[in-house]
C-alpha positions in Angstrom: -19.1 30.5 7.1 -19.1 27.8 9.9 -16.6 27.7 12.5 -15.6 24.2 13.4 -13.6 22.8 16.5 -10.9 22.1 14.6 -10.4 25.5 12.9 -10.4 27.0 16.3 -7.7 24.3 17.5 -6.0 25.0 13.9 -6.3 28.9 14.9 -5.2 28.9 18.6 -2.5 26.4 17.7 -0.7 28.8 15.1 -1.5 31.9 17.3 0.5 29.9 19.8 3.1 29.0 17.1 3.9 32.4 16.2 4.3 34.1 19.5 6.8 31.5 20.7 8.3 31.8 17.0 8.8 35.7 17.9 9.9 35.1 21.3 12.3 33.2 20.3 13.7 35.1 17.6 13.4 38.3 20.2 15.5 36.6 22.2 17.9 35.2 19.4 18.6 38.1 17.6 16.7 41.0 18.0 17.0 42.1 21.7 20.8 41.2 21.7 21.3 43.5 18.5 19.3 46.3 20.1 20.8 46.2 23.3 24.4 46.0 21.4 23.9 49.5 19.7 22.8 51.1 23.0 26.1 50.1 24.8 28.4 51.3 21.5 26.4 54.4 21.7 27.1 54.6 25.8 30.9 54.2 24.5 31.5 50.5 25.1 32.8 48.5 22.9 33.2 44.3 21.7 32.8 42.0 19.3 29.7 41.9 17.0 26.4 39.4 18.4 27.2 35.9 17.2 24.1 34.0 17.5 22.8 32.1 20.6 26.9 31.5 21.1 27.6 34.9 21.0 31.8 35.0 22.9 31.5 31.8 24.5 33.2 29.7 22.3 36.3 32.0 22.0 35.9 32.4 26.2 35.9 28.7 26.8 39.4 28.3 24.6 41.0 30.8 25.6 40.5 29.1 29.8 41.4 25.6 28.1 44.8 27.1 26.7 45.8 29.7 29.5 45.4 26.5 32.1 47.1 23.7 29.8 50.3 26.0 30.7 52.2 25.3 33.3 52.3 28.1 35.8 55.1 30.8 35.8 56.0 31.0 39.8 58.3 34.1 38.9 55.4 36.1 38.5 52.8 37.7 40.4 51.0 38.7 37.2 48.2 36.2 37.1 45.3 37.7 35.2 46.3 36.1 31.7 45.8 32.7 33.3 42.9 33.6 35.7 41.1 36.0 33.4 42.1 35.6 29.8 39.5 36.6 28.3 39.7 39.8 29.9 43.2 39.7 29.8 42.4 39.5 25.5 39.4 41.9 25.5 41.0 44.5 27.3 43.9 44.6 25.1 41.5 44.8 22.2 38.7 46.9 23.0 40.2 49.3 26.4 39.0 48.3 30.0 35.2 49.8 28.7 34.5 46.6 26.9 31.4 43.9 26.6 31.1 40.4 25.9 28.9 38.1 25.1 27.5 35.1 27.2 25.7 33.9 24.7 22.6 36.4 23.6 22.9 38.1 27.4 25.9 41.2 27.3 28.6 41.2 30.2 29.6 44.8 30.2 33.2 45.0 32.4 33.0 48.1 35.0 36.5 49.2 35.2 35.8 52.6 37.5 36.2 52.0 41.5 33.7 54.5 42.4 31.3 52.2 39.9 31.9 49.5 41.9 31.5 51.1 44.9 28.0 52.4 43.4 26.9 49.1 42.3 27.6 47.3 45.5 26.1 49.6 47.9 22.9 49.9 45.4 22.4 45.8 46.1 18.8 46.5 45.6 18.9 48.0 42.2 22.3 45.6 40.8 21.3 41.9 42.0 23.2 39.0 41.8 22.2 37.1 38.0 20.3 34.2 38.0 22.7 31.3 38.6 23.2 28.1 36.2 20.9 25.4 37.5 23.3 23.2 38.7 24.5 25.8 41.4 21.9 24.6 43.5 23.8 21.3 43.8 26.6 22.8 45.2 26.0 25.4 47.5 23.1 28.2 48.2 22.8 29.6 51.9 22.8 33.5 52.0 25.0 34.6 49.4 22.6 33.3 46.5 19.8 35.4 48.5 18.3 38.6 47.3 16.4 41.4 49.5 14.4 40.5 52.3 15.1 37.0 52.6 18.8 37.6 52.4 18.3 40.1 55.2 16.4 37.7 57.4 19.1 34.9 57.1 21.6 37.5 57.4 20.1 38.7 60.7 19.6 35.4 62.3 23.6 34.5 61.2 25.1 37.4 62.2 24.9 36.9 66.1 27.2 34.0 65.4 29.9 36.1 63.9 30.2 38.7 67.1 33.8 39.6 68.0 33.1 38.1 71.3 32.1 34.7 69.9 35.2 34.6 67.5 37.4 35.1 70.5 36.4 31.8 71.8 37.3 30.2 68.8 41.2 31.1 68.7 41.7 28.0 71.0 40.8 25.5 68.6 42.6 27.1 65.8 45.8 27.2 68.0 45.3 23.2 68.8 45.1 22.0 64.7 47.7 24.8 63.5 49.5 22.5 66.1 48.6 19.0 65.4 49.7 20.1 61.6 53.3 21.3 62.4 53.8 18.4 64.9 53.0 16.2 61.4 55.3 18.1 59.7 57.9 17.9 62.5 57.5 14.0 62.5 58.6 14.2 58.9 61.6 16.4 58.8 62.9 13.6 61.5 62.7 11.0 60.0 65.2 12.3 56.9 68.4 14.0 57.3 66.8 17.1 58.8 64.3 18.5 55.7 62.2 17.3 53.2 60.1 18.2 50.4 56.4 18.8 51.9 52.8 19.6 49.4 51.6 21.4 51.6 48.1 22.0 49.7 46.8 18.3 51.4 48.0 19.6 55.3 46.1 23.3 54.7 42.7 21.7 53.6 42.8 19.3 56.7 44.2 22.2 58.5 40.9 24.5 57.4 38.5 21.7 58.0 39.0 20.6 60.8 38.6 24.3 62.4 35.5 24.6 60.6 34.8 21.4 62.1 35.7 21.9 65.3 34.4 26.3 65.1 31.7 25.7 63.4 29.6 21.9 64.4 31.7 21.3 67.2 33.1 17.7 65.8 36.2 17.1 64.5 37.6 16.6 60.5 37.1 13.0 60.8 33.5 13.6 61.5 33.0 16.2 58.8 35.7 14.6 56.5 33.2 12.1 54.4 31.1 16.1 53.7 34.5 17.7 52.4 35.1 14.7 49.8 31.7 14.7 49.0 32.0 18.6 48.6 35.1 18.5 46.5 33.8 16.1 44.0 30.9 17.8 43.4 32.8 21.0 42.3 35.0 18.9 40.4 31.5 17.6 38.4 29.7 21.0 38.3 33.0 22.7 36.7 32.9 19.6 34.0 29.5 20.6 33.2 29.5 24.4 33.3 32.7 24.9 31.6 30.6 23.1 28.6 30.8 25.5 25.2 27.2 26.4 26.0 24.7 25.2 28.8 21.5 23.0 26.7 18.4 23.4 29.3 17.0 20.6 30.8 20.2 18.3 30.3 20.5 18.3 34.4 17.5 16.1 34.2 18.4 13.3 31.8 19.5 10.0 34.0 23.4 10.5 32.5 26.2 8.8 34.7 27.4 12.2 35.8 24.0 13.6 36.7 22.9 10.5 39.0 26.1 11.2 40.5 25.6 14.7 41.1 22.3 14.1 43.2 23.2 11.4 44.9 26.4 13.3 46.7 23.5 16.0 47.2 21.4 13.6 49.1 24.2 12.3 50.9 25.9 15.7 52.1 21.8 17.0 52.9 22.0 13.7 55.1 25.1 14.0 56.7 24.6 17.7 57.7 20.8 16.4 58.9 22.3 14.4 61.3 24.8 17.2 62.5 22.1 19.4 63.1 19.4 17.0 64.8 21.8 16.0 67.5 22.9 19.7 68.0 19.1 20.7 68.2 18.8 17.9 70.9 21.6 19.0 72.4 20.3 22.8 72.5 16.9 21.7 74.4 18.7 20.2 77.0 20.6 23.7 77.2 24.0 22.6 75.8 25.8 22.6 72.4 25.3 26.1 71.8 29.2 27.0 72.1 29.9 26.8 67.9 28.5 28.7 65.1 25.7 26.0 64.3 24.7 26.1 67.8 24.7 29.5 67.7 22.8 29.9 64.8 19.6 26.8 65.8 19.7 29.0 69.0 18.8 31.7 67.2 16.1 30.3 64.9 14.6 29.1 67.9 14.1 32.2 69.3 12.8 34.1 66.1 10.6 30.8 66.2 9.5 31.2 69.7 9.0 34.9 68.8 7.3 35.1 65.8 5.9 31.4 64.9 7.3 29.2 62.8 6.9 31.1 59.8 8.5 30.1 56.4 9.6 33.9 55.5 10.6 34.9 59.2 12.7 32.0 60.6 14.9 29.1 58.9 13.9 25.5 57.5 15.8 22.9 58.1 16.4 23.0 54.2 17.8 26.9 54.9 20.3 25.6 57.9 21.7 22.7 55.6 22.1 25.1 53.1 24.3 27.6 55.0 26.3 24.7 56.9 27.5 23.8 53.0 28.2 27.5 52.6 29.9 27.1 55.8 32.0 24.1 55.1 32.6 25.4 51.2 33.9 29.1 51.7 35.4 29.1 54.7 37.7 25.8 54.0 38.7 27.1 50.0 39.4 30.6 50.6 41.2 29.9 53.8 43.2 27.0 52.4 44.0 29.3 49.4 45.2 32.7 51.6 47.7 30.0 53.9 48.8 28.2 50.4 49.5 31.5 48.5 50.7 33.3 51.7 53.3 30.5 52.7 54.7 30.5 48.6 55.2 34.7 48.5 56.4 34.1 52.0 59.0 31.6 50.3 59.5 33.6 47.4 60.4 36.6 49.9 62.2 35.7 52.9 63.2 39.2 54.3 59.7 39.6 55.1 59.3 35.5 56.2 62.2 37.1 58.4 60.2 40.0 59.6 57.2 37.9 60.6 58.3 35.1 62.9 61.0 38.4 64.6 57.1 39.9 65.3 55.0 37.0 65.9 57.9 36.0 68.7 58.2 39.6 70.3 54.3 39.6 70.8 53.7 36.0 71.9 57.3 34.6 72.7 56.4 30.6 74.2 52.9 31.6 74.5 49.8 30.3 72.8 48.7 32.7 70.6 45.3 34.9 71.7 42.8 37.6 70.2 44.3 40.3 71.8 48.4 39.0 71.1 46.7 38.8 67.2 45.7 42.4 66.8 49.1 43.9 67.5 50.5 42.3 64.8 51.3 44.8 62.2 53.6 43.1 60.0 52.0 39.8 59.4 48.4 42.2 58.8 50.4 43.9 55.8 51.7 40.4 54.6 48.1 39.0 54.8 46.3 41.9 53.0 49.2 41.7 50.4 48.8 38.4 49.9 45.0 38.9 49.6 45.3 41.9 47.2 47.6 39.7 44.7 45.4 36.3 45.3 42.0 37.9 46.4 39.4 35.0 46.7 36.8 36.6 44.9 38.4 37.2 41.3 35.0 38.7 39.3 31.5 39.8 40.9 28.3 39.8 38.8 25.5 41.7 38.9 22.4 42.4 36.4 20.0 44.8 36.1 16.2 44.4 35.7 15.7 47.3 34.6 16.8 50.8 33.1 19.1 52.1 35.2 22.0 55.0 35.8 25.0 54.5 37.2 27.6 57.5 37.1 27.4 59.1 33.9 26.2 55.3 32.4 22.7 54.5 31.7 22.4 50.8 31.3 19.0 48.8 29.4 17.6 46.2 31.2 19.2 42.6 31.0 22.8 43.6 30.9 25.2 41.3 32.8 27.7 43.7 34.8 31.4 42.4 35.5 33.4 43.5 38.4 36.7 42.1 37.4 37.8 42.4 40.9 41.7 41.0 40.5 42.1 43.4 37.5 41.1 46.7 40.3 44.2 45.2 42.7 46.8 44.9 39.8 45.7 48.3 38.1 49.0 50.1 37.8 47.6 53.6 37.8 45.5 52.6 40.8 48.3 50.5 42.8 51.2 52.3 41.3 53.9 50.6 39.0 54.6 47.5 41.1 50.8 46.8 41.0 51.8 43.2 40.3 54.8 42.9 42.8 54.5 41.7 46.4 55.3 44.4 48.4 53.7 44.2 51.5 54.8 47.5 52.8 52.6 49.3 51.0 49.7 48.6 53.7 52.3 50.3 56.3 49.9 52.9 57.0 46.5 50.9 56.7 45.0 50.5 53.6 43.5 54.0 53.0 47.1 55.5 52.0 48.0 52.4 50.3 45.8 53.5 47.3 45.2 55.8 45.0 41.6 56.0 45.6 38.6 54.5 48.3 36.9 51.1 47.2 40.0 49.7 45.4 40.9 46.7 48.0 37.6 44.7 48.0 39.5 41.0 48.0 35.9 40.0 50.2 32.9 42.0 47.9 32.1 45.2 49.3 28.1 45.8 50.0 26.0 48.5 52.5 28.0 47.6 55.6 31.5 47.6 54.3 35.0 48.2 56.3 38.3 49.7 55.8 41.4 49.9 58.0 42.9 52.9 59.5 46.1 51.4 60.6 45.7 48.2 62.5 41.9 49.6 62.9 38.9 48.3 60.7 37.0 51.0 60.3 32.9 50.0 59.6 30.5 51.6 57.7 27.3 52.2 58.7 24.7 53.7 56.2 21.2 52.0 57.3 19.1 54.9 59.2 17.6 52.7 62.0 21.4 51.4 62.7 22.9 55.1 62.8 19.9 56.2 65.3 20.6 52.8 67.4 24.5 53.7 67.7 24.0 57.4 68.6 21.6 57.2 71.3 23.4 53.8 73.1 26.4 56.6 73.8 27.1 54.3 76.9 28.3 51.7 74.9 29.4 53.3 71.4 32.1 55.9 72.4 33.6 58.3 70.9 37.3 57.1 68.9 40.4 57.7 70.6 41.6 61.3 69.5 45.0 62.3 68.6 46.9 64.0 71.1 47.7 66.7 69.4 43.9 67.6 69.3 44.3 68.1 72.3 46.5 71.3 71.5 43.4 72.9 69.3 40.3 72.3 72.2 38.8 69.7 74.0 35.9 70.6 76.2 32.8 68.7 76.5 33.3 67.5 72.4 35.9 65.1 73.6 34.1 63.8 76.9 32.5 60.2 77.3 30.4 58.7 80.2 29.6 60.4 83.6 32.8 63.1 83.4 30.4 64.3 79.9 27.0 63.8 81.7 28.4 66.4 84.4 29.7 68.8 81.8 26.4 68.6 80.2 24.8 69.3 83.2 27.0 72.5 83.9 26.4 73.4 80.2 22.5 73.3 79.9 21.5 75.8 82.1 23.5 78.8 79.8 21.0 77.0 76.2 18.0 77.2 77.7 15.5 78.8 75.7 14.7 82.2 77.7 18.2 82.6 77.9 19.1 82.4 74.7 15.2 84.8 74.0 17.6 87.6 76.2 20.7 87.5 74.0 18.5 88.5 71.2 19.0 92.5 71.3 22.9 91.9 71.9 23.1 89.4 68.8 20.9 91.9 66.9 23.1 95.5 67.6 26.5 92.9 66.7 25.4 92.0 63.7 24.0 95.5 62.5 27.7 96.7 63.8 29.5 94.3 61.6 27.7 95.4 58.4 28.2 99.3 59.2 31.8 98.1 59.4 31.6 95.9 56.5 30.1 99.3 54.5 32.7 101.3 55.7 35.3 99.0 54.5 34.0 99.2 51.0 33.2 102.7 50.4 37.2 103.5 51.6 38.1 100.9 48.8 36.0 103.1 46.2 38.7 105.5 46.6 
């Protein structure tokens, strides 16, 4: 039999054929079905696989009808409008419930100490592979994984130092200013009040901090990057909210896709410019006073240190990126804490009372400062309430890659987790039975007592290096080796925590010491644990001990009779 060209083609063509037939029916149909009887079996439960669409469909109405209703202000119970189709699932299935995103599972994680597992394990449970069009939006560190998340988050984090922030209080005072001066313009001119939106005022209020914290210009200068910003969400939400996402669409020249990349060009241009004249700036040894300057200054040095490595240091790409993550988070989920903070403060004016009495006891006529900020208890309590009812971060997301046990839960590989994040601060039997009331006093005592359980306030993510708050405190968790070695040797700088007094009534000694008065107890100390001393206590330690068991022995035999 003679083998011919085209019987080879023929063969390798329908080889070809048949694998990506089978891949795609794998994927269709018979890795969603297998991975749907090992969660019923691990005790979750859902709705059966619907092909390719899977919940989607149902998910996407279900948004469409809980946001064509207008809002009820008399209530702080907002998860059947923000989360419906959790909202629906959990009062179908129980909080231990999966979905379907098309054929991919989205298993909801109900359990704090879960969360808490998942987070901390960032290696293990890593952020899903994001829609495409994300890329048009934002990126920066929070779409990073692993090493090259910890390299941008090292070179970012000097600009984030309390010490840095302190400086920055300033400018915050001057456009928190400028804004009620508008406002006070406007109650003049009519017969002493008038109806304000204050929505428009906080988003110039937020920006033009950012502008002024962050690249050292003012709104006007970065107001062209927040339209820019705004529309492209607006666009991006169009297209995502879509029934399901068809791949490769993003590249067909549609109106709405030109438009898409061209505001991407423009903000990557506009932020280009920023950041040339800052480097310029930084070479002749000025303009390193914000966070971007702070940050190229950085760079440089990790550049000066280690070469201008791709994996080691930031690309200008990289440094565009975080300025849009920059601009993006901190102006929405600021904007959105003053918005929803000023309506509950509305809603509830004992404690709109109770602030300004506090806020004028501390600062009186004076500009507000860092250190006049920390003592203020009661507007802390409003502010963590506020963030607790309306936390920025409504759901995290994490997959895993491969088989993997989390508490008592052993999860296959390619599961979607959900961390409904708003459902853990209005759970009733973890907040108590006003879960979804605004009661601020329940932070009174820090947010440790406020709860039911550790891990249940997370309104920012939670992750390795986490904090809590012990009273007015944050308290920061530390669990990276190299750090905890770090902090414990430099015992010059990282002190022991003030004690309670009454401690103080129980022993003290050389535990409680700090700096030269625990260096000279030390030195006192030493002599009486050095090792030949300790060699000549032997025989004493020895005839003790053998005294206590003869006494021990004796004890026993008398209770024999």
């Amino acid at each position: 039999m003679e083998v011919t060209v085209s019987s080879i083609v023929t063969s390798i063509a329908l080889v070809t054929l048949l694998t990506c037939a089978w891949r795609v029916v794998n994927w269709v149909w018979l890795r969603p079905k297998q991975l749907e009887k090992w969660l019923r079996e691990q005790g979750f439960k859902g709705n059966p696989y619907k092909v390719l669409y899977g919940d989607t469909k149902e998910m996407t109405s279900m948004t469409r009808e809980s946001r064509s209703k207008p809002m009820d202000t008399s209530s702080d119970d907002i998860i059947p409008r923000v989360l419906p189709s959790h909202h629906h699932s959990v009062h179908l299935h129980g909080k231990d419930y999966f979905q379907w995103l098309g054929p991919i599972p989205q298993v909801n994680i109900a359990n704090p100490k879960l969360i808490k597992e998942i987070l901390l394990n960032y290696e293990i449970f890593q952020k899903p592979v994001k829609n495409p069009l994300g890329k048009f939006l934002v990126r920066g560190v929070i779409s990073l994984e692993g090493d090259k998340w910890a390299m941008h988050r090292n070179i970012l984090n000097p600009a984030f130092h309390l010490e840095k922030l302190k400086h920055i209080v300033p400018a915050m005072c001057s456009s928190c200013s400028e804004m009620i001066r508008k406002w006070e313009v406007l109650v003049s001119s009519t017969k002493g009040s008038c109806e304000v939106d204050v929505q428009p005022y906080l988003d110039n209020l937020t920006g033009d901090v950012i502008s002024q914290t962050a690249f050292g210009s003012n709104y006007e200068e970065g107001k062209r990057i927040f339209q820019l910003q705004k529309e492209q969400i607006d666009i991006i939400i169009q297209l995502v909210t879509r029934s399901i996402y068809i791949p490769g669409w993003r590249f067909l020249p549609t109106k709405t896709n030109m438009r898409m990349k061209a505001i991407y060009r423009e903000v990557g241009d506009l932020l280009s410019n920023i950041i040339n004249k800052r480097e310029r700036a930084i070479k002749e040894n000025d303009g390193d006073n914000d966070l971007l300057g702070i940050l190229l200054k950085t760079n440089l040095k990790e550049i000066q240190e280690k070469g201008n490595k791709k994996n080691i240091t930031l690309t200008t790409e990289d440094v565009i990126e975080e300025c849009k993550l920059f601009y993006l988070a901190g102006q929405e989920t600021t904007s959105a804490l003053l918005v929803w903070a000023m309506i509950l403060l509305s809603k509830h004016q004992k404690w709109q009372a109770l602030a300004r009495e506090e806020v004028l006891a501390v600062f009186g006529d004076k500009k507000p400062d860092s250190d006049g900020l920390n003592q203020l208890k009661t507007m802390t309590m409003i502010l963590y309430e506020v963030l607790r009812l309306y936390p920025p971060a409504v759901v995290l997301n994490r997959t895993t890659h491969k088989k993997t046990k989390v508490g008592e839960l052993v999860l296959p590989p390619g599961v979607e987790l959900s961390l409904p994040i708003l459902a853990i601060h209005h759970d009733h039997e973890i907040w108590g039975k006003d879960a979804t009331e605004f009661k601020p006093e329940r932070f009174s005592d820090g947010v440790t007592k406020a709860t039911k359980g550790p891990g249940t306030f997370i309104p920012f993510s939670g992750g390795k290096h986490y904090f809590q708050w012990m009273g007015p405190i944050p308290q920061v968790n530390i669990s990276d080796p190299k750090l905890i070695k770090e902090i414990l040797l430099n015992y010059e700088v990282f002190q022991k925590t003030g004690q309670n007094p009454l401690g103080k009534l129980l022993v003290r000694g050389v535990l409680m010491l700090d700096g030269e008065k625990w260096v000279k107890h030390r030195n006192l100390l030493n002599p009486a644990f050095h090792l030949e001393k300790l060699k000549a206590v032997n025989p004493n330690l020895g005839f003790c001990l053998n005294k206590i068991g003869c006494i021990y022995y004796e004890t026993l035999c008398l209770n024999e009779f």
